[in-house]
C-alpha positions as CSV (number, residue, x, y, z in Angstrom):
1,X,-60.1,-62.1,14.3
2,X,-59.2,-61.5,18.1
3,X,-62.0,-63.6,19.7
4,X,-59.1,-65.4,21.4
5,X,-58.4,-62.5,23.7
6,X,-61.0,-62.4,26.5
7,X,-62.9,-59.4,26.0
8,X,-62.5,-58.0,29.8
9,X,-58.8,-58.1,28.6
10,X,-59.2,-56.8,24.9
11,X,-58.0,-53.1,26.1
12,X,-55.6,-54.5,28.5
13,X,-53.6,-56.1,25.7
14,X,-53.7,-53.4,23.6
15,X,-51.8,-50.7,26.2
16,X,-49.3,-54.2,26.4
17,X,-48.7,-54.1,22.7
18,X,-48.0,-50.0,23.3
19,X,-45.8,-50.3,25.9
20,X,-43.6,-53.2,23.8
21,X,-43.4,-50.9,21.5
22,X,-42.4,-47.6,23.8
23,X,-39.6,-50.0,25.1
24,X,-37.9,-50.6,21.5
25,X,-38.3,-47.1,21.2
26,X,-36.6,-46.1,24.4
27,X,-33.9,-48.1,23.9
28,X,-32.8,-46.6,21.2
29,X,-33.4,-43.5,22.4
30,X,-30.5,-44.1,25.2
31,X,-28.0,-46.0,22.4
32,X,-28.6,-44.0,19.2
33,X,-28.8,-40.0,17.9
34,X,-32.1,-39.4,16.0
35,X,-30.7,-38.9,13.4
36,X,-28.3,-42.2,13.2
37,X,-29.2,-44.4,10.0
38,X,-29.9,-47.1,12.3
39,X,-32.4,-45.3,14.4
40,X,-34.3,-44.1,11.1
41,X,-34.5,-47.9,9.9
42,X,-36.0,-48.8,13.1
43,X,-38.3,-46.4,13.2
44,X,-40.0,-46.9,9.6
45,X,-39.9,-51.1,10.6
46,X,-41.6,-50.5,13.9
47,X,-44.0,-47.4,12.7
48,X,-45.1,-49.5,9.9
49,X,-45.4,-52.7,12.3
50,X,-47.5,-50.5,14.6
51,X,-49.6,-48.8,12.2
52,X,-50.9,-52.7,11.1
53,X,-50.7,-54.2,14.4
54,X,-53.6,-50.9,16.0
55,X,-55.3,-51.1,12.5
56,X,-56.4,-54.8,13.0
57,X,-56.3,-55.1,16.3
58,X,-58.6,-52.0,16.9
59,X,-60.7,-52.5,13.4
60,X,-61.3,-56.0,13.8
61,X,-62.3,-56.2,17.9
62,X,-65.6,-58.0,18.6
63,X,-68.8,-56.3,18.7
64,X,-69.3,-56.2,22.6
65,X,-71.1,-54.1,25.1
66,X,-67.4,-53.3,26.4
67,X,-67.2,-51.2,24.0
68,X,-70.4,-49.3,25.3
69,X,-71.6,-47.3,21.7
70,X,-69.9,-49.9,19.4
71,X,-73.1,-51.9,20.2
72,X,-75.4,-49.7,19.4
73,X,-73.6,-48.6,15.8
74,X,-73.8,-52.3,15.7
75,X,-77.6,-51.9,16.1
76,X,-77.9,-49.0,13.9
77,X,-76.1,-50.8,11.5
78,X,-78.7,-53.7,11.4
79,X,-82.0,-51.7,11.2
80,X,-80.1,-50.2,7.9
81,X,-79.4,-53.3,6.7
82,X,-83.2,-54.5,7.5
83,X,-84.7,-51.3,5.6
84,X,-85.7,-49.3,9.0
85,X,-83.1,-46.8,9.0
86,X,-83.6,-44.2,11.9
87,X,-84.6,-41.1,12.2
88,X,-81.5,-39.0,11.5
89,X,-81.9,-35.2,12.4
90,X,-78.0,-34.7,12.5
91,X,-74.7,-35.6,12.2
92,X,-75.9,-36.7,8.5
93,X,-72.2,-37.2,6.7
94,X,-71.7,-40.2,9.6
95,X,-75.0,-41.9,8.5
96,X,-75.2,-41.6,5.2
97,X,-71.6,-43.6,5.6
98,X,-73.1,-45.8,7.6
99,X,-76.0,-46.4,5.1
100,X,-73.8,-46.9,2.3
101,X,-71.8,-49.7,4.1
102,X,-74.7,-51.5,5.2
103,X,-75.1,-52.1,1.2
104,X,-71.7,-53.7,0.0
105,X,-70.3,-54.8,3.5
106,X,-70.9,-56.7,6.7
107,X,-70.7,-55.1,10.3
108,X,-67.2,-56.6,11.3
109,X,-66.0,-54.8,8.1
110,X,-68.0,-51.5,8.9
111,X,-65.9,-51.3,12.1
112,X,-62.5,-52.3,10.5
113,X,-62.8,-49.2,7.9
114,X,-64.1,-47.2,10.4
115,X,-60.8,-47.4,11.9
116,X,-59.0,-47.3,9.4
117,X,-60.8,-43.7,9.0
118,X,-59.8,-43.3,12.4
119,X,-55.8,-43.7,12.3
120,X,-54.6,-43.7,8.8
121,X,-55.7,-39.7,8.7
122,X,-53.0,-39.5,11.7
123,X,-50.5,-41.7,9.8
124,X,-50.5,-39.4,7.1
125,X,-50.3,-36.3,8.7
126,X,-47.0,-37.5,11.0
127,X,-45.8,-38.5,7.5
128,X,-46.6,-35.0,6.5
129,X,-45.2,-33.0,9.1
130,X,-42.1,-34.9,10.4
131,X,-40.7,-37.1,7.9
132,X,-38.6,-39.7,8.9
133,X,-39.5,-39.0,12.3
134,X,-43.1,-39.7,12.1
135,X,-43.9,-42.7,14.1
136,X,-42.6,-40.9,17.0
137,X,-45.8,-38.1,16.5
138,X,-47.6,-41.2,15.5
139,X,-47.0,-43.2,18.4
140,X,-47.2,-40.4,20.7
141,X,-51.3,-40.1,19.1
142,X,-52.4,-43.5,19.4
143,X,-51.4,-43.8,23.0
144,X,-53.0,-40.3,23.8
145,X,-55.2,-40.7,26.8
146,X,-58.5,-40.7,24.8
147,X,-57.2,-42.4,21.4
148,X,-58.2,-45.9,22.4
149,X,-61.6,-45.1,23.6
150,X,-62.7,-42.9,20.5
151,X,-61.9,-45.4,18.3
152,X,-64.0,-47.7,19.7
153,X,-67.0,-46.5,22.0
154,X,-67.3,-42.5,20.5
155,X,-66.7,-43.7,17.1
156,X,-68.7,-40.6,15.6
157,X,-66.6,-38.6,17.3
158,X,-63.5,-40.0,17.0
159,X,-63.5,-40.5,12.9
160,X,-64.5,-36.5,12.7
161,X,-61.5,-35.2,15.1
162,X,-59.3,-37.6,13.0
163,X,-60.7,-36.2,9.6
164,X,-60.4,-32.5,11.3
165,X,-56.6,-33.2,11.8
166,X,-56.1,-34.3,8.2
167,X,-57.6,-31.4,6.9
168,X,-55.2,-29.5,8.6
169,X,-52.3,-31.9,6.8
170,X,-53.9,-30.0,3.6
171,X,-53.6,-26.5,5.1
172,X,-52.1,-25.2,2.1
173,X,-54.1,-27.0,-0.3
174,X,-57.8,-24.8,0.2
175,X,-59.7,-27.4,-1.9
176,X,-59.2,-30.5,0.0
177,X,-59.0,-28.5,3.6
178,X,-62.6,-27.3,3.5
179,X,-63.9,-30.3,2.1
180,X,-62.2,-32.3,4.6
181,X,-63.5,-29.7,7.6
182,X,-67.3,-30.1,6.1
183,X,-67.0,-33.9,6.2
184,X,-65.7,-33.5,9.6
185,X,-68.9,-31.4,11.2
186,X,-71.0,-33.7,9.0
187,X,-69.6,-36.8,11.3
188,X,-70.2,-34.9,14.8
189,X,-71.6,-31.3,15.2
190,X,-69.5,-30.6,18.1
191,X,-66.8,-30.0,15.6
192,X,-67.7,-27.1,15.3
193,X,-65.7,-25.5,18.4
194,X,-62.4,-26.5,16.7
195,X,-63.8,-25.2,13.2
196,X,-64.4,-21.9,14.8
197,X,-61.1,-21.9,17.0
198,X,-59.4,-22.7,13.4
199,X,-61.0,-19.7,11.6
200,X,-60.4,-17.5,14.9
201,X,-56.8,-18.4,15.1
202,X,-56.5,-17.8,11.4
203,X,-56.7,-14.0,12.1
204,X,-55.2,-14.0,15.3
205,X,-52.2,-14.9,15.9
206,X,-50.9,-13.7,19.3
207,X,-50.5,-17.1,21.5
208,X,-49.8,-14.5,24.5
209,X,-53.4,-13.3,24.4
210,X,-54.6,-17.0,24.0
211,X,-52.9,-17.9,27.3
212,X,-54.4,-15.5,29.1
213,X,-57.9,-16.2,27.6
214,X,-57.1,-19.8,28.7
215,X,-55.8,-18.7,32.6
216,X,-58.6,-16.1,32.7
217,X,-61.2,-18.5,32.0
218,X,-60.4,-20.8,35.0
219,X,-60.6,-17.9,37.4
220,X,-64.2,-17.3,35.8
221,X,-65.2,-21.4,36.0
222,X,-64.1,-21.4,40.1
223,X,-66.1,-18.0,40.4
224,X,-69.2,-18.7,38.1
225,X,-68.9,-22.1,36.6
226,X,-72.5,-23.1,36.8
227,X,-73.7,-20.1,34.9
228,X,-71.8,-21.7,32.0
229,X,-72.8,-25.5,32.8
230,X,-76.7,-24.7,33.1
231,X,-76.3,-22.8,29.2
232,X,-75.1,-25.1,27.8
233,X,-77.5,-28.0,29.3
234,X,-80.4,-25.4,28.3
235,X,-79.2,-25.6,24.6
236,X,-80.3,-29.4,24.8
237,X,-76.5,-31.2,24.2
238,X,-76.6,-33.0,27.6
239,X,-78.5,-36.0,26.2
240,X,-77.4,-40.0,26.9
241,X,-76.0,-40.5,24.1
242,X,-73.0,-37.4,24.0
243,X,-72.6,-38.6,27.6
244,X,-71.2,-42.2,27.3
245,X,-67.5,-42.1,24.8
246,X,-64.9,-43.8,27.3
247,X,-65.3,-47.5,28.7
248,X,-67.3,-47.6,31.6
249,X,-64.4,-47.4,34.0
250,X,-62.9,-44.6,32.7
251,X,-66.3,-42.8,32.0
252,X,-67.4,-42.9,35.4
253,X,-63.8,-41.3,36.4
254,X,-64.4,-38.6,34.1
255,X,-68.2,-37.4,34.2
256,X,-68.5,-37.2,38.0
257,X,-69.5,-33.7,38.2
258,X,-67.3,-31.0,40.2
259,X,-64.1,-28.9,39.4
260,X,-61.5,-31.5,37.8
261,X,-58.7,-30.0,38.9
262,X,-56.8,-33.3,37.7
263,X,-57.4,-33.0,34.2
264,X,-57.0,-29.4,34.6
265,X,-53.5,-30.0,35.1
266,X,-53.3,-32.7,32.2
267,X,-54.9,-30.1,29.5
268,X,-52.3,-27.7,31.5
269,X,-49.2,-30.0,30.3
270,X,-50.4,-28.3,26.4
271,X,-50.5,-25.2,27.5
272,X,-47.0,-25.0,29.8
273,X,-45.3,-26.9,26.4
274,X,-46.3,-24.6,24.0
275,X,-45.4,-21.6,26.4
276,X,-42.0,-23.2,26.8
277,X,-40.9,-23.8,23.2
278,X,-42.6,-20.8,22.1
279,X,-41.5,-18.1,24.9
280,X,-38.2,-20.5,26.1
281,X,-37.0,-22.3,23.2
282,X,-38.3,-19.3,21.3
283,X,-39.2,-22.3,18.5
284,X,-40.6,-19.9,15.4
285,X,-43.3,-21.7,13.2
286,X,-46.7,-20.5,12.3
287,X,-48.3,-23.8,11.4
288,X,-47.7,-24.6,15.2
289,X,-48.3,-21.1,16.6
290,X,-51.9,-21.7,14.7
291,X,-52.3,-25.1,16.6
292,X,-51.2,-24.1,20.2
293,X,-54.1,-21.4,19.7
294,X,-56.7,-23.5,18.5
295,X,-55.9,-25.8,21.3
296,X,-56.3,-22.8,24.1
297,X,-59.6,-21.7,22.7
298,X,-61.0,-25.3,22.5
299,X,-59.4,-26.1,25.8
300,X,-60.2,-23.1,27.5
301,X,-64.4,-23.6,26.7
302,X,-63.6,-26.6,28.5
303,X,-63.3,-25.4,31.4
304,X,-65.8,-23.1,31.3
305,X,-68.1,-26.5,31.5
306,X,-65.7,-28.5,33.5
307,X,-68.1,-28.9,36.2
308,X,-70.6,-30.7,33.7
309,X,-71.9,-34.6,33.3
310,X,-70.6,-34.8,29.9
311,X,-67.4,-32.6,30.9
312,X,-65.5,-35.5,28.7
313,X,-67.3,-34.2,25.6
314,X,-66.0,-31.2,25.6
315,X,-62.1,-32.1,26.9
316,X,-61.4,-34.2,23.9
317,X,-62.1,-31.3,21.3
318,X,-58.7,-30.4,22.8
319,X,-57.5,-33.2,24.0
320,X,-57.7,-34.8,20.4
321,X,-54.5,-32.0,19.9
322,X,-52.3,-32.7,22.3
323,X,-49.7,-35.1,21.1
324,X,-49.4,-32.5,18.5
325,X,-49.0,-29.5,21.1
326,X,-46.6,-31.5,22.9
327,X,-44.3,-33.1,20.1
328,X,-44.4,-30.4,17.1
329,X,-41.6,-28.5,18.2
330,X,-38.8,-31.4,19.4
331,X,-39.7,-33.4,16.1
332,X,-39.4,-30.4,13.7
333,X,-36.2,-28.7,15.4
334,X,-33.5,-30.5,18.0
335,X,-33.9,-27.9,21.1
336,X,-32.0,-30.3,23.7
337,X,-28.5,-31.3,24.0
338,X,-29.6,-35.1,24.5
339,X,-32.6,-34.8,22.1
340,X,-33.3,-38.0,21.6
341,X,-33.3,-39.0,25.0
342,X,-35.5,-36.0,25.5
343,X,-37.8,-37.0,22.9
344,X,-38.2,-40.5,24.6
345,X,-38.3,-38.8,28.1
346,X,-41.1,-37.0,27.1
347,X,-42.5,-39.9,25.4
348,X,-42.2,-42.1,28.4
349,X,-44.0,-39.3,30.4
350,X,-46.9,-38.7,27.7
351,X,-47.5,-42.9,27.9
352,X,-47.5,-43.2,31.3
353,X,-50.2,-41.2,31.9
354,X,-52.3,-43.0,29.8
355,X,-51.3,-46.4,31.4
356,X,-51.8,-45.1,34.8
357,X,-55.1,-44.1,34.0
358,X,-56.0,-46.5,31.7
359,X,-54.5,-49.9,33.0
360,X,-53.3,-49.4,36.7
361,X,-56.5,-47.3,38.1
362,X,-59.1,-49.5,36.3
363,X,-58.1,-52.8,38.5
């Protein structure tokens, strides 16, 4: 659908079409309260407008070696479709999906429901959780620093941290939650650190102990990082194919080996938020309490393996959270004087980030 857009431009465009879009939203941020009529309106016209302008623009991209694993889904998809599936010894949920759309679709369509997968589970879940405010927890996901390149390079990965966070949407409804979660390990294995950081936070509750779990652990990584980076390598995880989920310029930024104490200090932004509305704002709700733990404990195995090759890997099964961590709070309760201008403050800061990184560095 987009073949008009030259492909070493495709993600270019698409941080464009986010930044439009931040703009309308700051702009009202500065004129309007959030909850004005007028601001509400604008929100449900532009949510909806974005939700079907990523949808399409993400689910109907061409298949191109740009997009690193799409190409080999791509392939995958083919040897289905020719009767030589492959040799599946995990992740079986994923490709028994992908061997049932080989029989009533074409490829192109394969990757347009695949995102749809992808970001409708985060549509519903702002609708969920904030109401009338949700395309601001929305937006603030799909420009995430890892959104764009999970949806289409670690596709695997993506859909399952996208079904994960749905589940969660049905936290009170037992049923669908754990048959979402077993979906969600069926599509990628490694969900099964934020499974166990869900059950673990289930009966713990105390974020203070977290934190300190999560600042202990980097003194441990300086002092004996390797240790933890050679166990896990032994347990056979380090293999191509969990090494290559971000384009090629941002995947050589982010699996050079050695301490990263730059996204160190991005995971940190999480931790310092959740500190602040918890301990500051002294913000009361379990639901977030329960997220702002599971993101330490995923986080904070992180950077036990920081120093690894395939450090990325392991950073999104907390990074996946962070709009969340971030936005919960000043979406559910207005903590500021100037909330709204907060909100879009915040906003502004969580974007450019991304943009920096993701547009600016890349030239």
């Amino acid at each position: 659908m987009f073949d008009f857009i030259p492909i070493e431009k495709y993600t270019f465009f698409y941080y464009q079409i986010l930044l439009v879009f931040l703009i309308g939203i700051l702009l009202h941020a500065v004129i309007l309260e959030i909850d004005d009529k007028r601001n509400i309106r604008f929100l449900n016209f532009f949510g909806c407008l974005s939700l079907v302008s990523i949808l399409l623009y993400m689910g109907f991209r061409p298949i191109h070696s740009v997009f690193v694993d799409m190409t080999m889904y791509a392939y995958s998809f083919e040897r289905y479709l020719e009767g030589n599936p492959l040799d599946i010894t995990e992740d079986y949920g994923f490709y028994w999906f992908l061997e049932f759309c080989t029989k009533v679709m074409s490829v192109e369509i394969f990757f347009f429901i695949c995102a749809f997968i992808y970001i409708i589970p985060l549509y519903i879940l702002s609708i969920k959780w904030f109401k009338e405010y949700w395309f601001y927890a929305f937006f603030a996901l799909v420009v995430s620093f890892s959104f764009w390149a999970y949806g289409t390079n670690g596709i695997r990965n993506g859909l399952a941290t996208s079904l994960f966070l749905l589940a969660l949407a049905f936290k009170d409804k037992k049923i669908v939650l754990y048959a979402l979660l077993i979906v969600a390990i069926s599509f990628h294995k490694t969900m099964v650190l934020p499974i166990f950081a869900f059950i673990v936070s289930s009966f713990y509750t105390k974020s203070q102990t977290y934190i300190f779990i999560w600042l202990a652990t980097i003194l441990v990584s300086l002092a004996v990082g390797n240790f933890f980076v050679e166990y896990v390598e032994s347990l056979g995880i380090n293999d191509r194919r969990f090494e290559q989920y971000f384009t090629d310029e941002i995947d050589e930024a982010i699996t050079k080996t050695g301490f990263r104490w730059d996204f160190l200090i991005y995971s940190a932004t999480g931790v310092f938020a959740g500190w602040y509305y918890l301990f500051k704002k002294n913000f009361s709700d379990k639901l977030y309490e329960q997220l702002f733990n599971m993101y330490l404990i995923t986080n904070a195995f992180w950077v036990l393996v920081i120093r690894a090759n395939f450090t990325n890997r392991f950073a999104y099964l907390s990074w996946f959270m962070l709009a969340i961590i971030i936005f919960y709070p000043i979406l559910k309760e207005q903590l500021f004087k100037q909330h709204h201008r907060m909100v879009g403050a915040v906003l502004l800061l969580y974007f450019m980030f991304t943009y920096i990184f993701n547009v600016i560095l890349v030239k």
